[in-house]
Every structure is written in C-alpha cells, then in structure tokens.
C-alpha positions in Angstrom: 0.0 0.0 0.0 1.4 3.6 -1.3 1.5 6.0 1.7 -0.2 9.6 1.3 3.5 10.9 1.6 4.6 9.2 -1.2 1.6 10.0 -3.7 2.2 13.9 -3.2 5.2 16.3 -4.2 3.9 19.6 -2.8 4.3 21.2 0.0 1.2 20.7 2.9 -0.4 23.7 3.7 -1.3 24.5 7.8 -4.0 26.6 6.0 -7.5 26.6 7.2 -9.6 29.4 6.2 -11.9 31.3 8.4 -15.1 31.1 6.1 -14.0 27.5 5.9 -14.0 27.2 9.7 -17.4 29.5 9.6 -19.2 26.8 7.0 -18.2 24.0 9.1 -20.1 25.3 12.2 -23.1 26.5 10.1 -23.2 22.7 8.8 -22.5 21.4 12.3 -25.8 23.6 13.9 -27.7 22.6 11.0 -28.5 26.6 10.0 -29.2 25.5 6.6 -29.8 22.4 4.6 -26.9 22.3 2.6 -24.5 21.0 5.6 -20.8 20.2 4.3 -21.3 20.7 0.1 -21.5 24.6 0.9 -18.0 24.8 2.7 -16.6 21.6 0.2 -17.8 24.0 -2.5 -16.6 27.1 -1.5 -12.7 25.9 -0.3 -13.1 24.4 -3.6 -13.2 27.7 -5.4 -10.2 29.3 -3.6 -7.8 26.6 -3.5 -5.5 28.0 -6.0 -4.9 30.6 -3.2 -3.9 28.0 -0.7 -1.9 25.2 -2.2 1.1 25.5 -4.9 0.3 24.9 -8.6 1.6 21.7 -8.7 -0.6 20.0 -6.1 -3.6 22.0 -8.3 -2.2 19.8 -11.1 -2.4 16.5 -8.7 -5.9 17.7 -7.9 -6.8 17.9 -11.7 -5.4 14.6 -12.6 -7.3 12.5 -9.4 -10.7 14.7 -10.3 -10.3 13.3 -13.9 -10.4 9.3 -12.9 -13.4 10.5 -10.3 -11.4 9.0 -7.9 -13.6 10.6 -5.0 -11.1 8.5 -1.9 -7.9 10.4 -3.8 -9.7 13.5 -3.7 -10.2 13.1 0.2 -6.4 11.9 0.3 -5.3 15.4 -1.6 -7.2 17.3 1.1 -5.3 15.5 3.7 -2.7 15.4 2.6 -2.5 19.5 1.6 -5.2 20.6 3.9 -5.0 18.3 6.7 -6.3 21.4 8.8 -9.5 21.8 6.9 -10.3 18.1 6.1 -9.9 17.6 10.2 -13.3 19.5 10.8 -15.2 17.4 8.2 -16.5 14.4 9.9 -15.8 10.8 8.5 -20.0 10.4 7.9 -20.1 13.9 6.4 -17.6 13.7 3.4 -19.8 12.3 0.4 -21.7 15.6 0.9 -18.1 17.6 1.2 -17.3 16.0 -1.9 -20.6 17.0 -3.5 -19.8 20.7 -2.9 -16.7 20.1 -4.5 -17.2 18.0 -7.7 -20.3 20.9 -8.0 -17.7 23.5 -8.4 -15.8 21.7 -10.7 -18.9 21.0 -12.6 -18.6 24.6 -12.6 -15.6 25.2 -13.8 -14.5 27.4 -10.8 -11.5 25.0 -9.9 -9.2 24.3 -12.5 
C-alpha cells in the first residue's frame, strides 16, 4: 500500500480558512440544509490561493479518474487542517460541494 507521503510532491499547507471554519459550524448547527457541500464548495473555489500549482495539477489529474477516496487523500494530505473539521460520515456531501464546483468550472 502507497502512503499519502509518497503519492504527493507539494508542500502541505497548515491553512485553514476562516469562512472555511465558519461553513463548518453552520453545517455542524444545522442553519441551513446544505451541511458540508456549501464549505466543500466554496474551499473548492479558492484553493488556487492556498496550495502550490503543482498540487492543483495532482488535484486535476485524481478529479479526472473521479477517484472521490484520492480527492479526500489530496485534502489531507494539503489541507490536513481543513479536512480535520469534516467528519468521516459527512464527506460524500463535502465531496458534493466540490465536484459541484468543478462542474462549474470554478477549480481548474
């Protein structure tokens, strides 16, 4: 078995976001009904601005075999910090929020 160290080249990021952080606790008290897509959409949109350009080409590559687990494994492997506040039983809709945004070609 490959270890998430060795699928990577980047560098991690100890970035977490505050209206990451923010969407997190609005999913988490259930303010709305869009729970984790809304923040897995919206880091989605701004990672460019958090992670180096190769990683964004690592992203690209994983999104294009749908491999949703390496998706999961690129966040925690950059954004270990983020993907910590998204609970185990709450990342399908995380992913959701994501592939949305790549549907709408605000990520690569």
């Amino acid at each position: 078995m490959t270890k998430v160290n060795d699928m990577f080249q980047g560098e991690s990021s100890r970035a977490c976001p505050t209206f990451f952080s923010l969407g997190i606790a609005e999913a988490k008290s259930r303010r709305h009904n869009l729970g984790y897509y809304s923040p897995g959409w919206h880091l989605a949109i701004h990672l460019s601005g958090y992670v180096e350009e190769t990683a964004m080409q690592e992203l690209e590559k994983i999104a294009e075999k749908n491999d949703d687990k390496g998706i999961i494994q690129w966040f925690k492997y950059y954004l270990p910090r983020c993907t910590a506040l998204v609970p185990t039983r709450r990342r399908e809709k995380f992913l959701q929020g994501f592939w949305q945004a790549v549907e709408d070609e605000r990520v690569f």
